[in-house]
C-alpha positions as CSV (number, residue, x, y, z in Angstrom):
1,X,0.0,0.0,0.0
2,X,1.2,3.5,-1.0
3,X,1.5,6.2,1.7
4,X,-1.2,8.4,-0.4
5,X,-3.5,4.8,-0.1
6,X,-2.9,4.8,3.4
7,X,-3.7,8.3,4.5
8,X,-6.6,7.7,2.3
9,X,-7.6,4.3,3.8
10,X,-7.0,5.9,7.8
11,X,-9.1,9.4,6.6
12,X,-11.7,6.8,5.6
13,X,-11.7,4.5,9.1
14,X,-11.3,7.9,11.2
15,X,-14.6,9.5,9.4
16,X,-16.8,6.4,9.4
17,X,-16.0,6.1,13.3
18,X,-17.3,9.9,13.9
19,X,-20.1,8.7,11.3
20,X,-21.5,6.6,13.5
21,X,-21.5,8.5,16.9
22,X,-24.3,9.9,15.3
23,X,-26.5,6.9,15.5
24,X,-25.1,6.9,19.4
25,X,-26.1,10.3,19.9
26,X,-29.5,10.1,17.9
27,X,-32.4,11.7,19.3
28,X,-35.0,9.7,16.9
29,X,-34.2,6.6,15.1
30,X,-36.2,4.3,13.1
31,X,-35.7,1.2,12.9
32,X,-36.7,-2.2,10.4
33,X,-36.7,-5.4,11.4
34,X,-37.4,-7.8,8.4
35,X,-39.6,-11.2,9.0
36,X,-36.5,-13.8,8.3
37,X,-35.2,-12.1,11.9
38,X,-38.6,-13.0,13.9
39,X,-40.2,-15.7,12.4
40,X,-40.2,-19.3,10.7
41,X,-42.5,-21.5,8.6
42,X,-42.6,-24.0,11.1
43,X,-42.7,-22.4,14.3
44,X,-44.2,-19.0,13.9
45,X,-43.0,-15.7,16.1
46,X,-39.5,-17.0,17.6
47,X,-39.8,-15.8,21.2
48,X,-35.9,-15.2,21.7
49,X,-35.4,-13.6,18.6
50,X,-38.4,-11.1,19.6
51,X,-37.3,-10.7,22.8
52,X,-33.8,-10.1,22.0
53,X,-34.8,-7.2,19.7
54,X,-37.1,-5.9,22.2
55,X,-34.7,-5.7,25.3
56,X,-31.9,-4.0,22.7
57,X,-34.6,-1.5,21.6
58,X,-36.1,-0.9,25.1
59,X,-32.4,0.2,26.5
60,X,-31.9,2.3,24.0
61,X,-35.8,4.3,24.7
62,X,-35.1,3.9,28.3
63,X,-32.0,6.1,27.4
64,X,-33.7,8.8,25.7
65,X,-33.8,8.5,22.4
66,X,-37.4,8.0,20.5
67,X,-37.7,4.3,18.3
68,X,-40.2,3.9,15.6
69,X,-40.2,0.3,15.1
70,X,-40.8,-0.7,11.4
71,X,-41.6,-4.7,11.8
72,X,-42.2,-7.2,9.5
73,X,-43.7,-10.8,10.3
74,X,-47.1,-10.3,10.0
75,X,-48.2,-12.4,6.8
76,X,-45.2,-14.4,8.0
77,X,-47.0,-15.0,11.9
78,X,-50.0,-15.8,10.3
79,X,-49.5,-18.8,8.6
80,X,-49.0,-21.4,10.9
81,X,-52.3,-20.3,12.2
82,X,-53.7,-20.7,9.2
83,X,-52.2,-24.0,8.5
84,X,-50.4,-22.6,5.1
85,X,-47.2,-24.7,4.4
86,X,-45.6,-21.5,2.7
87,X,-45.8,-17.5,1.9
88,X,-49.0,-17.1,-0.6
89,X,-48.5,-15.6,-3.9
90,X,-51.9,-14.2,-4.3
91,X,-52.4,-11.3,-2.7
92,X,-56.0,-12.5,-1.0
93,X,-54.3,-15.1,1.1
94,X,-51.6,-12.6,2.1
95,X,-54.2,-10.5,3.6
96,X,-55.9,-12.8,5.4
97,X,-52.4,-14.3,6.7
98,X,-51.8,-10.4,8.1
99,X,-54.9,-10.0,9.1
100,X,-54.7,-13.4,11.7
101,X,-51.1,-12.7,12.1
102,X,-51.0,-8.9,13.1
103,X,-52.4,-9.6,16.1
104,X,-50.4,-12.0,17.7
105,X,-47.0,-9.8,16.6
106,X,-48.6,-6.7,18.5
107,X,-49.1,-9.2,21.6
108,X,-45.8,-10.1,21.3
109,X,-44.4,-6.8,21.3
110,X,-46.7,-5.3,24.2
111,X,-45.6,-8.3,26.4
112,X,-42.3,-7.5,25.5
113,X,-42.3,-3.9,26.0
114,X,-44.5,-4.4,29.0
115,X,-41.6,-5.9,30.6
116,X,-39.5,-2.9,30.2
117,X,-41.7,-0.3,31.3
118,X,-42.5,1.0,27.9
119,X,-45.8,1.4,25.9
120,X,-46.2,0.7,22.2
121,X,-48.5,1.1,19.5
122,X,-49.7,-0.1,16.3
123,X,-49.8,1.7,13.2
124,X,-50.7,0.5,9.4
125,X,-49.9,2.4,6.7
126,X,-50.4,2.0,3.2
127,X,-48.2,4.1,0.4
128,X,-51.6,6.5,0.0
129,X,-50.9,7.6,3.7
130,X,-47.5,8.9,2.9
131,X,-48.4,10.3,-1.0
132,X,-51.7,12.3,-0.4
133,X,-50.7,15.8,1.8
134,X,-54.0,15.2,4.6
135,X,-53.1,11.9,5.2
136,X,-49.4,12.4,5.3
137,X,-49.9,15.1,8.0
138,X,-51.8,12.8,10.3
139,X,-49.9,10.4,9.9
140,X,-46.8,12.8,11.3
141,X,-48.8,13.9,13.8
142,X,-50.2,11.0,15.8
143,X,-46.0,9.5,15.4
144,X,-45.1,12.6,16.8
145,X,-48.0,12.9,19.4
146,X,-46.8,8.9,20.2
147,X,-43.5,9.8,20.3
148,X,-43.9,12.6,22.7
149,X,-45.9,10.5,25.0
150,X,-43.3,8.1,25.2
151,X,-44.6,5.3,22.8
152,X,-42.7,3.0,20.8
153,X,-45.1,3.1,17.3
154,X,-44.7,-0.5,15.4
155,X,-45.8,0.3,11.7
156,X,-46.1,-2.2,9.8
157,X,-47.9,-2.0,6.1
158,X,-51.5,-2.1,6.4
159,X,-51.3,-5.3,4.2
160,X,-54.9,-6.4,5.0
161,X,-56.4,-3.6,2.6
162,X,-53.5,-2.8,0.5
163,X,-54.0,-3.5,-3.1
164,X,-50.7,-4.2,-5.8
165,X,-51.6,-0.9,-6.9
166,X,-50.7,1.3,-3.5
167,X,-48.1,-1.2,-1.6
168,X,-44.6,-0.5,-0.5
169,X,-43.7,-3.3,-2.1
170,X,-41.4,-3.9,1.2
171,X,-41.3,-2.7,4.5
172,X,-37.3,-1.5,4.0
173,X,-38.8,1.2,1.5
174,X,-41.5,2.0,3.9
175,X,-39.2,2.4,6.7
176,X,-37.4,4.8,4.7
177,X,-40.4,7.1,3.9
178,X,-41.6,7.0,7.6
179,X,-37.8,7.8,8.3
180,X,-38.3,11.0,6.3
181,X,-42.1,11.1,7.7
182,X,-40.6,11.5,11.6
183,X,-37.9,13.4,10.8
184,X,-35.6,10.9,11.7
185,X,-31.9,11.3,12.7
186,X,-31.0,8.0,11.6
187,X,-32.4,4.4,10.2
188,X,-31.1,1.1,11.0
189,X,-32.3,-1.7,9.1
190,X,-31.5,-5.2,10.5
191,X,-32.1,-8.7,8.9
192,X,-30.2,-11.6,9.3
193,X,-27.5,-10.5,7.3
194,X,-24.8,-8.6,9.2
195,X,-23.3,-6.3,6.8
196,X,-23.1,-5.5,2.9
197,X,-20.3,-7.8,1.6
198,X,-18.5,-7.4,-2.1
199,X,-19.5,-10.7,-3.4
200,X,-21.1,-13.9,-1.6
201,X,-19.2,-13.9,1.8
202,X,-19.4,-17.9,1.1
203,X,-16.6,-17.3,-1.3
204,X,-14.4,-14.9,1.1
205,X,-16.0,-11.5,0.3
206,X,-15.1,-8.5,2.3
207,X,-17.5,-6.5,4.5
208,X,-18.1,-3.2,2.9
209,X,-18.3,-0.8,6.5
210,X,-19.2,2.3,4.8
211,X,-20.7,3.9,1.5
212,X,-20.5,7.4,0.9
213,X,-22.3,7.4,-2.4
214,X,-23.7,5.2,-5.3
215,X,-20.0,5.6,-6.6
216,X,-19.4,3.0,-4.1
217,X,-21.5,0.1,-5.0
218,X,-20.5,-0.2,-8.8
219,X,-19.6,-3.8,-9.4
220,X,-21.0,-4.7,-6.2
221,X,-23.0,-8.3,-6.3
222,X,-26.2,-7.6,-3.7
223,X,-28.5,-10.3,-3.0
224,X,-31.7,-11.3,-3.0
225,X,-34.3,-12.9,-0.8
226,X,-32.7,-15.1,1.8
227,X,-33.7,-19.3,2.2
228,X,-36.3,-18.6,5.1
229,X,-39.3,-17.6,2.3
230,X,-40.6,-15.7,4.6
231,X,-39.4,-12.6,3.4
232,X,-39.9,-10.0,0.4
233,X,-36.8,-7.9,0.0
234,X,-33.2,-9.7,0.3
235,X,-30.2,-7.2,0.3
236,X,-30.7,-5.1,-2.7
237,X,-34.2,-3.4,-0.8
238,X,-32.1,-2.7,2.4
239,X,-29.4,-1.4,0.2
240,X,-31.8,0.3,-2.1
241,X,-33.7,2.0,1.3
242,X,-30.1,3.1,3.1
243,X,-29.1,5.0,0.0
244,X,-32.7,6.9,-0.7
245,X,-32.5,7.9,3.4
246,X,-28.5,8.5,2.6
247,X,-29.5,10.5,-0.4
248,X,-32.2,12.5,1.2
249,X,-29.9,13.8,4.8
250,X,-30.8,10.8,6.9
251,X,-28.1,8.5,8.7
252,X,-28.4,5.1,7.6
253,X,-26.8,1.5,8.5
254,X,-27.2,-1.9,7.4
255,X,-26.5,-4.9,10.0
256,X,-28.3,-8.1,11.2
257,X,-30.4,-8.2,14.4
258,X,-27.9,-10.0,16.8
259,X,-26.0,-6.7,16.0
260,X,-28.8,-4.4,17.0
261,X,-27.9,-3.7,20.6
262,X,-23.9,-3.0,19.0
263,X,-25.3,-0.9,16.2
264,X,-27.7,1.0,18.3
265,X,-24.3,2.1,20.3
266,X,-22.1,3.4,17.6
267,X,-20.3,0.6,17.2
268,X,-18.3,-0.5,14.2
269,X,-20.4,-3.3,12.9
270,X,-22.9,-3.4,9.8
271,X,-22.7,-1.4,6.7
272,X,-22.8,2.6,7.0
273,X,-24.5,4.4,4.3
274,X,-22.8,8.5,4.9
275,X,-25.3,11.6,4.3
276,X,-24.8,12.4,0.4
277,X,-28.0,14.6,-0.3
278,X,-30.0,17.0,1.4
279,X,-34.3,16.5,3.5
280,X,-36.8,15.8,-0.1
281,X,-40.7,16.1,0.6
282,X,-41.6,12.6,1.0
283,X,-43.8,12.6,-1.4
284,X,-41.5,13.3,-3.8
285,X,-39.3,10.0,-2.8
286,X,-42.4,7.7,-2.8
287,X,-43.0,9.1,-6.8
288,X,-38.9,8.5,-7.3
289,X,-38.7,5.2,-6.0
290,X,-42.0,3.6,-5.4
291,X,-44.9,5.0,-7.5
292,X,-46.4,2.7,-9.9
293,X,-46.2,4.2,-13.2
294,X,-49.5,4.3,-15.6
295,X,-48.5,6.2,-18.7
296,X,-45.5,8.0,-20.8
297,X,-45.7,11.6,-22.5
298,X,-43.1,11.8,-25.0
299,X,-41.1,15.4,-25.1
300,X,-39.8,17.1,-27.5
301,X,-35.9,18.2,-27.1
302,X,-37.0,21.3,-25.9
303,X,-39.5,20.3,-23.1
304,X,-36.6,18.0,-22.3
305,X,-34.1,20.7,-21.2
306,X,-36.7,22.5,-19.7
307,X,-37.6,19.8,-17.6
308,X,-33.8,18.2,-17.4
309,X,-31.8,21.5,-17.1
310,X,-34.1,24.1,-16.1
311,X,-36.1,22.1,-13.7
312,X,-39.6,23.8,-15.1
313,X,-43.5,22.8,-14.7
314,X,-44.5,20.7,-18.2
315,X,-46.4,22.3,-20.7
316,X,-48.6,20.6,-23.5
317,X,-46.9,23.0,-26.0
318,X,-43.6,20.7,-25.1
319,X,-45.5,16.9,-25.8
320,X,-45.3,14.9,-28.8
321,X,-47.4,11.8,-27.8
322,X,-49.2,9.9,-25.2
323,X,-48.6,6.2,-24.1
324,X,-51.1,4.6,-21.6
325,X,-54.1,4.8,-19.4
326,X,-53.6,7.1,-16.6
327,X,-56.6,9.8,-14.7
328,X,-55.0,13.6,-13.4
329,X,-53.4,12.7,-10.2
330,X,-51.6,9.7,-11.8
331,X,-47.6,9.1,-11.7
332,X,-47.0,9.1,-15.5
333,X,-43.0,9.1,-16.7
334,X,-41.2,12.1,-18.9
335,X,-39.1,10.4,-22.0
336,X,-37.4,12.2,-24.6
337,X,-37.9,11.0,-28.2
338,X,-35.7,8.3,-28.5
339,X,-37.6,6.5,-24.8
340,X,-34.3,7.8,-22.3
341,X,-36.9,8.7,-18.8
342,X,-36.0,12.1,-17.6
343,X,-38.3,12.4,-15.0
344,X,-41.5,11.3,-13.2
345,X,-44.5,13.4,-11.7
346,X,-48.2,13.5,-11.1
347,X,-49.9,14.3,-14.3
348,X,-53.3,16.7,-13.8
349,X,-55.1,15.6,-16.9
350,X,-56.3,12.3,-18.3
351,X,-54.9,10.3,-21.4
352,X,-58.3,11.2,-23.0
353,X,-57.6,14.6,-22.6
354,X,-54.3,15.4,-23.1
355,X,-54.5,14.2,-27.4
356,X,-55.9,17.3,-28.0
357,X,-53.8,19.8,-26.4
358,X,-50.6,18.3,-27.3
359,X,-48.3,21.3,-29.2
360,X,-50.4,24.0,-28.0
361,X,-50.2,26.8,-25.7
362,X,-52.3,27.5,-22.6
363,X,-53.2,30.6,-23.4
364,X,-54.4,29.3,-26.5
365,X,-55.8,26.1,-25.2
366,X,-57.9,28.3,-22.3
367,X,-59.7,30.6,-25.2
368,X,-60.5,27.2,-27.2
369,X,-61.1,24.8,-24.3
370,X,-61.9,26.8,-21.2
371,X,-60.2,28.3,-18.4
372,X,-59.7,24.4,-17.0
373,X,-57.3,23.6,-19.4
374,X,-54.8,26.8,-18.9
375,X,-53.2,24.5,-16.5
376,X,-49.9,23.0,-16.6
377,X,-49.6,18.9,-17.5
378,X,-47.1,18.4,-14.7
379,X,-46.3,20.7,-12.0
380,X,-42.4,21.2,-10.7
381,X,-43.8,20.8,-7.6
382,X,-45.2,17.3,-8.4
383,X,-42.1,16.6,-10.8
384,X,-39.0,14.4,-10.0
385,X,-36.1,13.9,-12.4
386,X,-34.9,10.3,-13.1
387,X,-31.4,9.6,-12.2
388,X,-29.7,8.6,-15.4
389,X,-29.4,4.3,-16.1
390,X,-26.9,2.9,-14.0
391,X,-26.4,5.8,-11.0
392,X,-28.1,4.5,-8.5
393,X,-29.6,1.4,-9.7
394,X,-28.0,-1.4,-7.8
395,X,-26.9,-5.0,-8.8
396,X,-28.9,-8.5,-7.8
């Protein structure tokens, strides 16, 4: 190693130590536990496991600092109840499996709690809680009103009436919105994985302790879905959650749950994702990273720099076409004429409308159409750009 390497490699060690004093001295933390950590085909909600969890969580509360709990297992808790030999596919079965197995991973978690002297709560969101602005603010304010009172919230998904159309997708994502919800100083998302490794640890890969931006994870090998089938996400949605908090000013770490108590300390354990962006509206990260897109408008080149470069509403004077079946208030995506996506937003017309207006000007399109249709397609305000192919999409 060259001296230049070294000072490099000791800057590196020295910053991701003061890094993580900031989890240590964290005033509000969320934290994700997935359902490989708690529970088991065969034998349900794993007492120890829970209770391990619980009593590293609890200590750290006890200390001062707030915990939002983020906890998988429900569809997971519900099937050996239910006498299902393994996750359903279909999402009808996987609501009735959280809808049995909710309850008895609250019980668990009260009990728990109960031991420690602290109070929790249940809360079930679904992504229209976090995307539309009244539900989003009461959801922030009965956290915050928990919080203050002393609670430990467990959110889960509200699987039970979630349709394809308006789910996470995963609880890591979700834990990452509500991170931004709270106004979290940190997330830690734990699993049964201990850190981010460059290639399958089976074959000697090395832990990766700390990623300061997406630079950092070309050529890295992230897997998927561990053995247990009880789970959704695997590594790539842990990794894909730490680097939108990362990207947005939140603290993020990766690490397994027998390394909660360690993590929740400061300690050098885990995976460390460094702040490399600055606090985005939430809503704005679920329509980046989670929205399910229902339609295309194609731009012309000068919509795209206007959009791109200038960062400006949409106008209909800047589309050439229209691809799909979307209503106003849809996520629709922003492609320049040769398909590249530049951005994605909430569209405020209809595919049935917008035909007509394409090319033309507001001004114009009010005095021939009414005063309804002086509006802009896509607002800035509603608008995201699209980082481009291969920034800060992540390897399986």
């Amino acid at each position: 190693m060259t001296t230049s390497t070294a000072r490099t490699a000791e800057v590196t060690e020295v910053d991701d130590a003061a890094e993580r004093q900031a989890l240590a001295g964290a005033k509000r933390i969320v934290v994700k536990v997935g359902s490989s950590s708690l529970t088991s085909i065969k034998g349900g909600i794993s007492e120890k496991a829970l209770t391990a969890l619980v009593h590293a969580l609890a200590g750290k509360r006890n200390s001062g600092t707030e915990i939002i709990l983020v906890s998988s297992g429900a569809i997971a808790a519900g099937l050996a109840p239910l006498g299902l030999p393994k996750r359903p596919k279909d999402l009808a079965t996987q609501q009735a499996a959280a809808s049995v197995g909710q309850g008895l991973l609250m019980a668990r978690y009260s009990q728990a709690f109960a031991a420690h002297g602290i109070t929790v709560s249940q809360v079930l969101l679904t992504a229209d809680d976090l995307m539309r602005r009244t539900q989003h603010s009461n959801a922030y304010r009965a956290l915050d009103r928990l919080l203050n009172l002393g609670v430990v919230p467990v959110v889960n998904e509200n699987d039970t009436v979630a349709t394809h159309e308006i789910r996470f997708g995963d609880n890591d994502r979700l834990a990452a919105l509500v991170a931004h919800l709270v106004r979290a100083d940190a997330l830690v998302l734990l699993s049964d994985v201990d850190a981010l490794y460059d290639g399958p640890p089976s074959l000697g890969a090395k832990r990766i302790p700390l990623v300061t931006g997406p630079a950092d994870l070309v050529g890295v090998t992230i897997g998927k879905a561990g053995k247990a089938g009880v789970g959704t996400g695997g590594m790539t949605t842990k990794v894909e959650a730490a680097s939108i908090a990362a990207g947005s000013g939140i603290h993020a770490l990766v690490t397994s749950t027998a390394n909660a108590a360690a993590a929740l300390a400061g300690e050098d354990v885990g995976t460390w994702f460094a702040i490399n962006g600055n606090r985005k509206p939430v809503r704005l990260l679920w329509l980046a990273h989670l929205a399910s897109v229902r339609g295309r408008l194609v731009l012309d080149d000068g919509a795209v720099k206007a959009v791109r470069d200038r960062h400006t509403s949409l106008l209909p004077a800047g589309i050439s076409s229209v691809q799909g079946d979307f209503e106003p208030g849809d996520p629709v995506e922003m492609v320049s004429s040769e398909g590249t996506v530049i951005a994605r937003g909430l569209v405020n017309y209809s595919a049935e409308e917008l035909p007509r207006m394409l090319g033309r000007s507001t001004k114009e399109l009010a005095k021939d159409l009414g005063r309804g249709y002086d509006r802009v397609v896509v607002h800035v305000d509603d608008l995201v750009l699209v980082q481009p192919p291969g920034s800060t999409k992540l390897g399986e």
